[in-house]
N, C-alpha and C positions, 0 to 999 in steps of 0.2 A: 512383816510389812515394812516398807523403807518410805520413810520420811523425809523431803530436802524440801529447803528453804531459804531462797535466793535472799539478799538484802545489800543494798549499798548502789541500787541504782539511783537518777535524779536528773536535774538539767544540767549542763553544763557546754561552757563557751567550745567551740571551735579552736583545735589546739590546747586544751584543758586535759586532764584523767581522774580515771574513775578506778575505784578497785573494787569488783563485785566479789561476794562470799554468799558460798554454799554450805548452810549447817546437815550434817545428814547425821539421822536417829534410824533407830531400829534394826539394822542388819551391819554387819563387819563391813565396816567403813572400808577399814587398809587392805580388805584383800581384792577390790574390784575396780578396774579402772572408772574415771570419772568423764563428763565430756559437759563441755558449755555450746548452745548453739543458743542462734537468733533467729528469730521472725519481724521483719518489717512491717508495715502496712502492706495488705493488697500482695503481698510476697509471701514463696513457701519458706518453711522453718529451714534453716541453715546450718553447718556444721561451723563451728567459728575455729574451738581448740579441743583437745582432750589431754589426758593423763597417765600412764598407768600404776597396780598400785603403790610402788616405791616411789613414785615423782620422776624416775630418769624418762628421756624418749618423749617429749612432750610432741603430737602432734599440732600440724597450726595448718588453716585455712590458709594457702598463698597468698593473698589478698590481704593476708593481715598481718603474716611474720613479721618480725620485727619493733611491730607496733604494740600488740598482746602479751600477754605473759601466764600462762597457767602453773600453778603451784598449788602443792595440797600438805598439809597439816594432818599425820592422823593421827595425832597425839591428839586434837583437837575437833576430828571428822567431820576439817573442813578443807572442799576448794577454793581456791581465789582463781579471779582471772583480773589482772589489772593492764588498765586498759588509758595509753598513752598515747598524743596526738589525734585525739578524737574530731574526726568529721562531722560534717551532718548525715554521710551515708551508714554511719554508725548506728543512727538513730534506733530502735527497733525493741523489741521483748527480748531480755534474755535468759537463756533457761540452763540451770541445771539439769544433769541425767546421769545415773547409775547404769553401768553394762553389768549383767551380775555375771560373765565369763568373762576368761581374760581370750585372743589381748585387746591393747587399744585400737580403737577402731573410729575411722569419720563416717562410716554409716549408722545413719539414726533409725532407720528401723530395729537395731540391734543393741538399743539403749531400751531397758525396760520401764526403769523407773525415772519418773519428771519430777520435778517442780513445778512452783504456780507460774515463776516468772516475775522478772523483775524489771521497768522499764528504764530504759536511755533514752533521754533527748539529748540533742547536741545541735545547740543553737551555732548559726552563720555568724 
């Protein structure tokens, strides 16, 4: 069973960053790509960025290249995704997920394993 555990969300001003991390337990971290999405209010969950397991080839949601950054640790069997020039459309839940094959992928149905989820606000 695979365990992930977002942490490092909060409020923060408009124009501010945030750098979220994902702890993962239980199954081989470094062999499976990783993926962050979001869910807003009243919105379906979203693909933001993903990983795979070496860290090269990072995908990114258009909308937010640039801005995002995903990096993983698996000395430490963790992802980050830090997160620079924050909007208010930023705003939302954000989730860890484990693909347990490779490769990386922006489809979520093809992410097995979640997290609870960690929130962003991003105040105007």
């Amino acid at each position: 069973q695979v365990q992930l555990v977002e942490s490092g969300g909060g409020l923060v001003q408009a124009g501010g960053s945030l750098r979220l991390s994902c702890a993962a337990s239980g199954r081989t971290f470094s062999t499976y790509p990783m993926g962050w999405f979001r869910q807003a209010p009243g919105k379906e969950r979203e693909f933001v960025a993903a990983i795979n397991w070496s860290g090269t080839n990072p995908l990114y949601a258009d909308s937010l290249k640039g801005r995002f950054t995903i990096s993983r640790d698996n000395a430490k069997n963790t992802v980050y995704l830090q997160m620079n020039s924050l909007k208010p459309e930023d705003t939302a839940v954000y989730f860890c997920a484990m693909k347990p094959w490779a490769p990386v992928s922006r489809i979520i149905n093809e992410y097995r394993y979640w997290g609870q989820g960690t929130q962003v606000n991003v105040s105007s």
